[in-house]
C-alpha positions as CSV (number, residue, x, y, z in Angstrom):
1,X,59.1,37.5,57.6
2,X,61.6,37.7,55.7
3,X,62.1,39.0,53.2
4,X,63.7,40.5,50.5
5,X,62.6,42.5,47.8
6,X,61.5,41.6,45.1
7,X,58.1,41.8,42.8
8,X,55.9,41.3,45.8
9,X,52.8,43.5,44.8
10,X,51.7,41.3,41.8
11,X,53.2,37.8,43.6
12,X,51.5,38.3,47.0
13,X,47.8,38.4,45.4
14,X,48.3,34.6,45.1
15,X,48.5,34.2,48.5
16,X,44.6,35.1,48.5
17,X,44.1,32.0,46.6
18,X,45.5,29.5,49.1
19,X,44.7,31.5,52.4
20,X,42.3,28.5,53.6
21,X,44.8,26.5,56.4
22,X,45.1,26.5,58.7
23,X,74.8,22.6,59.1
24,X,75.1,23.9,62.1
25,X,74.2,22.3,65.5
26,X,72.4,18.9,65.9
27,X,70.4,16.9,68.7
28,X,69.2,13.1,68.8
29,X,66.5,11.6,70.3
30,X,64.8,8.3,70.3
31,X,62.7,6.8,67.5
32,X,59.4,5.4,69.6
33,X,57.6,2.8,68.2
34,X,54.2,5.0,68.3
35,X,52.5,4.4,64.5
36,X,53.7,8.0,64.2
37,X,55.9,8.9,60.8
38,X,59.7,9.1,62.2
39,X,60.4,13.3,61.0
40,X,63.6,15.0,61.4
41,X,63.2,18.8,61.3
42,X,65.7,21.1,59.4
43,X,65.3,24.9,60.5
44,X,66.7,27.5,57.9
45,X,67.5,30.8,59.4
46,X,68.9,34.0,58.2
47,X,70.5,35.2,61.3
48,X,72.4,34.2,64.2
49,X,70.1,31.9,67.1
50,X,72.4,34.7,69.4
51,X,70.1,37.8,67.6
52,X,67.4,37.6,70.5
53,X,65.2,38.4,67.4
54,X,63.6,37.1,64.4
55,X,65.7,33.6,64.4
56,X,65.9,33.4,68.1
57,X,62.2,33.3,68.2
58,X,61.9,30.8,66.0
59,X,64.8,28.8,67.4
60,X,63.0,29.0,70.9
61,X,60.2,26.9,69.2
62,X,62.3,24.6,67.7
63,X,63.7,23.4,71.0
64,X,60.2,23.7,72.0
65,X,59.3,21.6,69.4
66,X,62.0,18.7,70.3
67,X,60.3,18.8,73.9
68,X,56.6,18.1,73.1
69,X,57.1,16.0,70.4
70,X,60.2,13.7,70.8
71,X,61.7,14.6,67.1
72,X,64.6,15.3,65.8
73,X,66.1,18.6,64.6
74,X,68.9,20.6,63.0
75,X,69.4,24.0,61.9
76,X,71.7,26.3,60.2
77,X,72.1,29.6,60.8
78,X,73.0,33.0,58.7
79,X,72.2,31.2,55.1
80,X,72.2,34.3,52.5
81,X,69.3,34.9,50.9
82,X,70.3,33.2,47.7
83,X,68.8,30.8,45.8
84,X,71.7,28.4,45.3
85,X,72.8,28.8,48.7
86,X,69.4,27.7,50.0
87,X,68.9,25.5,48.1
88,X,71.7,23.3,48.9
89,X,71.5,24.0,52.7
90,X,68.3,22.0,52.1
91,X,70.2,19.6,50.0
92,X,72.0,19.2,53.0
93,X,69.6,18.5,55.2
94,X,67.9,16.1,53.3
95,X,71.6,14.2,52.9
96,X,71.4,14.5,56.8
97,X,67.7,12.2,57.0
98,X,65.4,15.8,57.2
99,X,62.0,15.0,55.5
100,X,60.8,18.0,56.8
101,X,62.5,21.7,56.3
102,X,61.3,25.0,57.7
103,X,63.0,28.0,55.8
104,X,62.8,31.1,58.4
105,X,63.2,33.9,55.9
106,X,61.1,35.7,52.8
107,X,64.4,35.3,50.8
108,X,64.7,31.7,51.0
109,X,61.3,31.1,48.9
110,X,62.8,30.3,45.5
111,X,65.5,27.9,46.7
112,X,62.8,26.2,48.9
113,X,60.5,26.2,45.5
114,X,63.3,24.4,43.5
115,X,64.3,22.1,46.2
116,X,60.7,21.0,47.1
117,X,60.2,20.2,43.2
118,X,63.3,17.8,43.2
119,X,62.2,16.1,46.5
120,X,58.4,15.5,46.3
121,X,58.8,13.3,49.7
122,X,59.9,16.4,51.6
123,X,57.6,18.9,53.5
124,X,58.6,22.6,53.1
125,X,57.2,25.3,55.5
126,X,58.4,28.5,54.4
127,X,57.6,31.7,56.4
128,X,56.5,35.0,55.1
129,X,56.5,33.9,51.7
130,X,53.3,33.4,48.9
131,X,54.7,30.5,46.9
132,X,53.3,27.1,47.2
133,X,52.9,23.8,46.2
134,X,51.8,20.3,46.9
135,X,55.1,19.6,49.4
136,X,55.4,23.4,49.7
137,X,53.8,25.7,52.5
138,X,53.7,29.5,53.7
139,X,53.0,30.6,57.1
140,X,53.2,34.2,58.7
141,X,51.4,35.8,61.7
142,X,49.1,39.2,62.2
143,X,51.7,40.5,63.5
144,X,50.2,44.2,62.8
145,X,47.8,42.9,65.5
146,X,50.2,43.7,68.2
147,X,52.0,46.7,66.1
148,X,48.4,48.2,66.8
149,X,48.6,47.6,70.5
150,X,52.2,48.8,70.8
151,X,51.5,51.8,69.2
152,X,48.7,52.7,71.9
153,X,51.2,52.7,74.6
154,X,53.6,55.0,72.3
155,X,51.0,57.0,72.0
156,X,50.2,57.4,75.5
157,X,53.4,57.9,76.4
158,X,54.9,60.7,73.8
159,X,55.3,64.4,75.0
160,X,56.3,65.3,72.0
161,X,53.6,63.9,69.5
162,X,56.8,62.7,67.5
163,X,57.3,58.7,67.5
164,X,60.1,57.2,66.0
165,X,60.3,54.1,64.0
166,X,63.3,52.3,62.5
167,X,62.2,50.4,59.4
168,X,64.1,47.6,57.5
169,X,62.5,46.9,53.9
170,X,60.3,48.9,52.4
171,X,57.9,45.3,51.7
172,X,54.3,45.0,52.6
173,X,55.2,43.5,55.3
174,X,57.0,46.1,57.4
175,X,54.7,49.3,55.5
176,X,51.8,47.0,57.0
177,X,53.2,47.2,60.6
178,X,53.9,50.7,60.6
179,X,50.5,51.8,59.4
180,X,49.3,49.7,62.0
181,X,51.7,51.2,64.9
182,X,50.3,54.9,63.3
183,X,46.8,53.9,63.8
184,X,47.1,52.4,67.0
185,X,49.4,55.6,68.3
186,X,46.2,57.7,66.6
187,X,43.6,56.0,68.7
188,X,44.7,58.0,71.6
189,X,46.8,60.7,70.6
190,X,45.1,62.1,67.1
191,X,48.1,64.8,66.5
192,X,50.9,62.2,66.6
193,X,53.0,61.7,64.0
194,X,54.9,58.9,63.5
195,X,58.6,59.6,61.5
196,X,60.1,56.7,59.9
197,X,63.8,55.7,58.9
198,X,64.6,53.1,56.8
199,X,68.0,50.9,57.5
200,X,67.4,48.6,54.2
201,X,69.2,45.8,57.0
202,X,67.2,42.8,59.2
203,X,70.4,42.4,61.1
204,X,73.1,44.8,61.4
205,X,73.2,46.4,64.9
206,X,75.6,49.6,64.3
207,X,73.3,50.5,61.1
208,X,69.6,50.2,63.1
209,X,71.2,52.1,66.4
210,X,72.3,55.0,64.3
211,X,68.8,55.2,62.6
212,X,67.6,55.3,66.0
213,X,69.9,58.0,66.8
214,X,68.9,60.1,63.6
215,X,65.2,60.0,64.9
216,X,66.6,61.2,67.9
217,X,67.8,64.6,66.5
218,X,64.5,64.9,65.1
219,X,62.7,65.4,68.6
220,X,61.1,62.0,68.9
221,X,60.9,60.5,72.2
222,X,59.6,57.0,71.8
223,X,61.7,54.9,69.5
224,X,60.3,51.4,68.0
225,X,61.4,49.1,65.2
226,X,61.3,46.5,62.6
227,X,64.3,44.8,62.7
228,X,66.1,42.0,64.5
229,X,68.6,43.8,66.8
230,X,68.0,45.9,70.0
231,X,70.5,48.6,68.1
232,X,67.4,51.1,68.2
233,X,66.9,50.5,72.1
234,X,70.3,50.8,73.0
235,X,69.8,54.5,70.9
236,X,66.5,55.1,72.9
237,X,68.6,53.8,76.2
238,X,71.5,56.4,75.8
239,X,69.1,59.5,75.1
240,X,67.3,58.8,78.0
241,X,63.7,58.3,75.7
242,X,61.7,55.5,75.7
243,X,61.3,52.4,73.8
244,X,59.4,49.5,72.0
245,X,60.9,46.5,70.8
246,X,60.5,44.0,68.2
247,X,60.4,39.8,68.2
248,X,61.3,38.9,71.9
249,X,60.9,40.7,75.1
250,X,63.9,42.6,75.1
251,X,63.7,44.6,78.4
252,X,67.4,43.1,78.9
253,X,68.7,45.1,76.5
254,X,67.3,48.6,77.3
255,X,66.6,48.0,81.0
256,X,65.7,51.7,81.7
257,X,63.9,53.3,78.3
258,X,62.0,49.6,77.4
259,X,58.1,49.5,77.8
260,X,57.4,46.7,75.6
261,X,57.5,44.7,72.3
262,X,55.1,43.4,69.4
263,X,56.4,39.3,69.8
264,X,56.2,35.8,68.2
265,X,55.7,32.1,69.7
266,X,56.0,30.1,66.8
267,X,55.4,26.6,68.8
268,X,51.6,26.5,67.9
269,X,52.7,27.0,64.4
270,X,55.2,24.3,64.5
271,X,53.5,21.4,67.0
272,X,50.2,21.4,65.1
273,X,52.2,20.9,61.8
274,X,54.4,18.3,62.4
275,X,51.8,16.6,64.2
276,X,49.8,16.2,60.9
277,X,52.7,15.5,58.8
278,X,53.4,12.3,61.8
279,X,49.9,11.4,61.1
280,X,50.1,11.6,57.3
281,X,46.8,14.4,57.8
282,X,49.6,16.9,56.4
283,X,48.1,19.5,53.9
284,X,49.8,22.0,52.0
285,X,48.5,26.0,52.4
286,X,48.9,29.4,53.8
287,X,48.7,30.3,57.4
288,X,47.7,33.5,58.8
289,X,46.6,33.8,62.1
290,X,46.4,36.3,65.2
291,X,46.1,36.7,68.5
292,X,43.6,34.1,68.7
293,X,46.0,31.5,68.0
294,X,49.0,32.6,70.1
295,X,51.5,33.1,67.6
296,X,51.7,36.7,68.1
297,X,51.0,39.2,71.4
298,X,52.3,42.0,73.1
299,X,55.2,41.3,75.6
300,X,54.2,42.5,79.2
301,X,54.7,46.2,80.2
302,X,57.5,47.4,81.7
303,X,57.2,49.9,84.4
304,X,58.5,52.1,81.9
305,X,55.0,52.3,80.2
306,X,52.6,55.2,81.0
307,X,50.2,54.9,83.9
308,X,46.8,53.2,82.3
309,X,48.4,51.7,79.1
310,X,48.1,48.2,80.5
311,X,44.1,48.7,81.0
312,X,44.0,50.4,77.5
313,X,46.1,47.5,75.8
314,X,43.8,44.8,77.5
315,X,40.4,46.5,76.3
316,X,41.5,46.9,72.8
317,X,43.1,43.1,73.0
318,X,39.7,42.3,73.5
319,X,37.9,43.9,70.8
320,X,39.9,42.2,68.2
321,X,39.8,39.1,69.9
322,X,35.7,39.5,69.3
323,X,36.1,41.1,65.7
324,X,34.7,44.2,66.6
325,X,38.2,46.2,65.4
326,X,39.8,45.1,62.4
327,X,41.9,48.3,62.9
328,X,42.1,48.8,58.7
329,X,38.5,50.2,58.4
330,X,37.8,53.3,56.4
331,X,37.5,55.7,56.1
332,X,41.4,55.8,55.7
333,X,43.6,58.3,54.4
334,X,47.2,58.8,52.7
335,X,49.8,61.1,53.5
336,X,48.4,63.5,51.3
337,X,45.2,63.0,52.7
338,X,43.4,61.3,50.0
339,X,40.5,59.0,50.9
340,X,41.7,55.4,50.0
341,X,40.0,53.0,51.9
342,X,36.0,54.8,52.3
343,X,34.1,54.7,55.4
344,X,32.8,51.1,56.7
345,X,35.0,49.3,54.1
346,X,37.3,46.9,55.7
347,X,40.9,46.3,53.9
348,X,40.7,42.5,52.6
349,X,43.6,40.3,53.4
350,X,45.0,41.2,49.6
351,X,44.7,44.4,49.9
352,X,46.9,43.7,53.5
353,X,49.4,41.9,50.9
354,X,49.9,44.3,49.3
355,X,50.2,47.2,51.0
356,X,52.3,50.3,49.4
357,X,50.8,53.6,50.8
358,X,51.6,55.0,54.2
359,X,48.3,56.3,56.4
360,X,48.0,60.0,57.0
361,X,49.9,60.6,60.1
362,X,53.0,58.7,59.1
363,X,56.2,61.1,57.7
364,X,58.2,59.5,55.3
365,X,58.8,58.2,51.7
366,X,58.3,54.6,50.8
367,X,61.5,53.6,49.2
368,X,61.4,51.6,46.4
């Protein structure tokens, strides 16, 4: 994920190319006499391990991580998005004994680029990102997988027909998500519309609550989001409307409007790595998996959700899981109603990169 803008409609066509794969706090443990290469993990993120989001997802599987596979890690946490700054957090890390860091953040890609060419003996993993190299990875998850279930149960429970998202950048990323969230809302209510409201922000809780609470005025009554704070579902929780969450299972936060939340489990991601790089099996690529590999899923319904979205959820679950919805198929329209992807077709994964149009049904300008 993350992210930052930049010239991403041009740079993420490379991605295609390689898509073939698949200092803050510190804890010891014991180097076993195993064969195995000794690795020391240093985890990058862009936000607080607090946030209950983004970098507390990925923070989960990096304690996760220490449990399965006995090695040693260290993170820091809220690094800027700057080049410099990254890269000598992984300067660092690397002064610290880490032959192995995991940047957490789209931003962080060029620092991780420059460091990774000044330490060929280091392993980068960088998520969200389309740069690599013979050290250098990317990762990411179908994360619009779950955006597609989430937005059935929004779309089974609006009165209204008006859905409310809260959307950070306006990267292919998030625009991706959305459509998917529209489409999946579609599926079972055709008249819905779904109004978006960008907050430019990952991680700034005032800013993403009062997007929520501009929504809000504007008659929706289902809120979701694409950020890293529960500032929408707080919004959602005071209005008395319901709710859909992002990263983690946030029902905590929003205890009365929550019904559930498009989440992450990096630990697949991050076990079956560093158990090649121990056994020197290591290769550099993309990763872009789905449900089928566990990195992303829906969180479990609340009793918040509408009667019968749980047996809805699991049947369309299932015909991804078998291929038999790719949810992008034509024929697919624009806003103004334009045919852009014809009947049958199915949007390749660059055409996925790059996404920069909003499907019909969606209100809102893409901000550029």
């Amino acid at each position: 994920m993350k992210k930052k803008l930049g010239s991403l409609l041009i740079a993420f066509t490379l991605i295609i190319s390689s898509m073939l794969v698949g200092c803050g706090s510190e804890k010891k443990t014991e180097t076993k006499n195993t064969g195995k290469k000794e690795v020391t993990v240093g985890f990058i993120y862009v936000g607080p391990v607090g946030d209950e989001g983004w970098t507390y997802s990925h923070d989960k599987a990096r304690k996760e991580l220490e449990k399965q596979l006995s090695v040693k890690t260290i993170y820091k946490e809220s690094v800027k998005e700057d080049l410099a700054e990254v890269e000598k957090v992984c300067e660092d890390m690397i002064n610290q004994g880490a032959n192995v860091i995991v940047g957490t953040s789209f931003g962080f890609m060029d620092g991780m680029e420059a460091s990774a060419a000044k330490h060929p003996e280091v392993k980068y993993l960088h998520a969200s990102g389309y740069k690599t190299s013979e050290n250098m990875s990317n990762y990411f998850g179908r994360i619009y997988q779950a955006r597609y279930l989430s937005g059935i149960v929004a779309g089974m429970k609006t009165k209204t027909n008006k859905i409310g998202y809260v959307a950070a950048y306006a990267i292919p990323e998030v625009i991706r998500g959305i459509n998917a969230f529209a489409l999946g809302v579609q599926s079972v209510k055709p008249e819905a519309v779904v109004k978006v409201k960008w907050t430019n922000t990952w991680y700034n809780p005032a800013t993403e609550k009062e997007a929520g609470k501009a929504l809000i005025a504007e008659g929706v009554d289902v809120i979701t989001q694409h950020q890293d704070t529960a500032g929408p579902l707080q919004a959602a929780e005071e209005a008395g409307i319901s709710a859909i969450g992002y990263n983690t299972d946030m029902q905590a936060k929003a205890p009365k409007s929550y019904m559930t939340s498009p989440v992450w489990n990096w630990t697949p991601y991050y076990v079956e790595q560093i158990k090649a790089i121990q056994a020197g099996t290591w290769k550099s690529g993309s990763y872009w998996k789905g449900l089928e590999s566990g990195i992303v899923n829906l969180a479990p319904l609340t009793k918040n959700a509408p009667s019968g979205a749980k047996e809805a959820v699991e049947k369309a679950k299932v015909t991804m899981l078998t291929g038999k919805n790719k949810i992008f198929v034509g024929p697919l329209k624009d806003q103004s109603g334009t045919v852009k992807i014809a009947k049958g077709k199915v949007m390749t994964d660059g055409e996925l990169l790059q996404f920069n149009w909003f499907v019909k049904g969606v209100e809102g300008k893409i901000e550029k």
